[in-house]
Wavefront OBJ file of the C-alpha trace (Angstrom):
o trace
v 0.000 0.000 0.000
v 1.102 3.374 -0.564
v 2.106 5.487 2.022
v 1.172 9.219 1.452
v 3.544 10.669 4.609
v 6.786 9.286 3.679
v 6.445 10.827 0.095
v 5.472 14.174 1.539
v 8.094 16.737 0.447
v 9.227 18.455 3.718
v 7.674 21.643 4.686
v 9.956 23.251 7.468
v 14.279 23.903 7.470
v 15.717 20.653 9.276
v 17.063 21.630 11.926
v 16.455 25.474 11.809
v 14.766 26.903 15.102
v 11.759 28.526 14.008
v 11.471 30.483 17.277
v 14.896 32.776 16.441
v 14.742 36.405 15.280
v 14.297 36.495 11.375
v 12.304 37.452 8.598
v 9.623 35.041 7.076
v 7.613 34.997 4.455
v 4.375 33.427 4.846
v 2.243 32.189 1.866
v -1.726 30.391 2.706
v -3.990 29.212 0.612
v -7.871 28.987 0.893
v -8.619 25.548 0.438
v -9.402 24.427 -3.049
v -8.158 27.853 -4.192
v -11.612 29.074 -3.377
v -11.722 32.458 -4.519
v -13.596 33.450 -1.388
v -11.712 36.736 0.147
v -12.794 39.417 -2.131
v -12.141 40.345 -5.839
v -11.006 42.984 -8.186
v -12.939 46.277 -8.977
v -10.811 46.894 -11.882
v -6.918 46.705 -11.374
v -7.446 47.127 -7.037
v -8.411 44.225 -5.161
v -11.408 44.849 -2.892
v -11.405 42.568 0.328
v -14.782 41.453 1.605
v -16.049 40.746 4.754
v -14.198 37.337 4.864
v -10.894 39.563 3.501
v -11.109 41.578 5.916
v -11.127 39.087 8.659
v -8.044 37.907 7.147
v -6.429 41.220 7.293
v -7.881 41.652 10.816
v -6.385 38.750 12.201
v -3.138 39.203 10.348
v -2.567 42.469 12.275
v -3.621 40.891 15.589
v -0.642 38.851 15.664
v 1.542 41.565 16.144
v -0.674 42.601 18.685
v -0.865 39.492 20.512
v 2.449 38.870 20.690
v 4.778 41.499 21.745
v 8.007 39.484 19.489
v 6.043 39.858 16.284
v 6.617 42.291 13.727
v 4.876 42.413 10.473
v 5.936 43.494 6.907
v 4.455 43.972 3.450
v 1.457 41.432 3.010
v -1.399 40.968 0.986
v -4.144 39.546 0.966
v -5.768 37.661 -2.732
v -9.004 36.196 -3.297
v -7.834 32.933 -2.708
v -4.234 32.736 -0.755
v -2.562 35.445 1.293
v 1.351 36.828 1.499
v 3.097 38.173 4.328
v 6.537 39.065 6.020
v 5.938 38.030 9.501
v 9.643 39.172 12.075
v 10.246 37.610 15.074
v 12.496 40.088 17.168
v 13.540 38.419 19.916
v 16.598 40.172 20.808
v 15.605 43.254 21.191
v 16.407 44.329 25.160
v 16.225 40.864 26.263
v 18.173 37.342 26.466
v 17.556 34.460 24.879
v 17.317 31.287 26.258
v 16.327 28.086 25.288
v 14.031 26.101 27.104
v 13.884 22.437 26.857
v 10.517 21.680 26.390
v 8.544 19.162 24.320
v 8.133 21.980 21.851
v 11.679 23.057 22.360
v 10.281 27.072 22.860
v 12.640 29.877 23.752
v 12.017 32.336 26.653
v 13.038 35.668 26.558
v 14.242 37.502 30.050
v 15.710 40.693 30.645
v 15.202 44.278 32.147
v 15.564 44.048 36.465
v 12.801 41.865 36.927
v 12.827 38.589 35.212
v 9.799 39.263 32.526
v 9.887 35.262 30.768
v 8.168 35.336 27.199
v 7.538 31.944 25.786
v 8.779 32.672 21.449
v 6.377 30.159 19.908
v 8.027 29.214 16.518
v 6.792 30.119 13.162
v 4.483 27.349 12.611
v 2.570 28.080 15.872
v 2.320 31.793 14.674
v 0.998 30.792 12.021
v -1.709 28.051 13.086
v -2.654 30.565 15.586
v -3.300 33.044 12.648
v -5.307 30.468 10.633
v -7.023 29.461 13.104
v -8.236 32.675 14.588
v -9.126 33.581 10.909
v -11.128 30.528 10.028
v -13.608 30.939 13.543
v -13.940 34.393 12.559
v -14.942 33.670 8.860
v -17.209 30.475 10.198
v -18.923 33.007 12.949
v -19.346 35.467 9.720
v -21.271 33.292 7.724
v -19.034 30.919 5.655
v -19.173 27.933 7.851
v -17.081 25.437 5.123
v -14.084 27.773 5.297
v -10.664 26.231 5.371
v -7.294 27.162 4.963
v -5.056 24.578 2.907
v -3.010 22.113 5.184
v -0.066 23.767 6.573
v 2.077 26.853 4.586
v 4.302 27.868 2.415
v 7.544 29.769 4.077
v 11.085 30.803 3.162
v 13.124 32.360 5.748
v 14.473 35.968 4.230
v 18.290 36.251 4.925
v 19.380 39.212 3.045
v 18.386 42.859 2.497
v 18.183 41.967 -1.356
v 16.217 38.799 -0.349
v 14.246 41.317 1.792
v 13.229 43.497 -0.942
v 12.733 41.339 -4.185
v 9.877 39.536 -1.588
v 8.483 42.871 -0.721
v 8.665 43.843 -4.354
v 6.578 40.697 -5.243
v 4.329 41.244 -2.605
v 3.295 44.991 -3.279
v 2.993 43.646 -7.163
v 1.321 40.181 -6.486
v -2.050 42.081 -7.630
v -0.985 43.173 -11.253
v 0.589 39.455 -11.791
v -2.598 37.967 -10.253
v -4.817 40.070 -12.790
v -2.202 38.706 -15.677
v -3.455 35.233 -15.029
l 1 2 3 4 5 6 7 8 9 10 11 12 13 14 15 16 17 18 19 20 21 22 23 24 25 26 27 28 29 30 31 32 33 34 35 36 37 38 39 40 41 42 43 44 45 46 47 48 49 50 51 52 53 54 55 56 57 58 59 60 61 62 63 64 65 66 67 68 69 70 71 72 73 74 75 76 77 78 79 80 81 82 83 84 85 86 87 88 89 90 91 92 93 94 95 96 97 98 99 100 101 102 103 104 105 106 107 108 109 110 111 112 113 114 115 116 117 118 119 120 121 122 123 124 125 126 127 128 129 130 131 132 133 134 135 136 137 138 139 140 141 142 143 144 145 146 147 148 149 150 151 152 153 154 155 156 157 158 159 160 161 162 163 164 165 166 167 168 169 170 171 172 173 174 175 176 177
């Protein structure tokens, strides 16, 4: 019998710690490419209510979690792009806690102030997740994101801005489609 998992092509850097300061860009699809998040009044895309939640939720992350940063994004009718940072080493150390999710804590100033860094994947689950109850509670109860994401971990300024370049343009390449 065939067995799907060991011919799955892996999604995540071996080895790479997920939960270190760097720049990531994020790519999700809507399930079945479901073209479900808004559409385009001419060349601009126009989000709809479901877009919006996307957006919303996007933007919380940053909120949520005091180690996030966020970048160029955009969101499509059917997938979204973003630059998600995690800046963990900004007035703080960085220690490594050996937990069953391996997840760094953060402390620094006088008092000890411990931040658990959840790595990239749980950012992002947390974002998908948050997105989908919202856009189930709004009305479009078979909402799903596709399994899992799409990332590649930006290490250069000139990586930097060729992915914020094809960010800010994914619109006129989607319409050329």
């Amino acid at each position: 019998m065939y067995n799907r998992s060991k011919s799955r092509k892996r999604n995540r850097l071996e080895d790479y710690d997920y939960s270190q300061h760097g720049y990531y860009f994020i790519t999700s699809c809507v399930d079945n490419y479901d073209n479900c998040l808004g559409d385009f009044d001419g060349n601009e895309m126009k989000l709809n209510e479901y877009g919006e939640i996307v957006k919303q939720q996007w933007l919380w992350l940053s909120k949520q979690y005091s180690y996030v940063e966020l970048d160029e994004f955009v969101v499509m009718p059917n997938h979204f792009h973003g630059i998600l940072i995690i800046n963990n080493d900004k007035d703080v150390n960085h220690h490594s806690v050996g937990t069953g999710r391996d997840l760094s804590l953060h402390c620094g100033g006088g008092k000890c102030r411990c931040v658990k860094i959840k790595p990239l994947w749980q950012l992002i689950g947390a974002f998908k997740t948050t997105s989908s109850k919202l856009i189930h509670i709004a009305g479009y109860k078979d909402f799903k994101w596709q399994r899992s994401f799409h990332d590649r971990v930006i290490n250069s300024e000139k990586g930097l801005d060729n992915i914020r370049n094809y960010i800010i343009t994914n619109e006129d390449k989607y319409l050329l489609d």
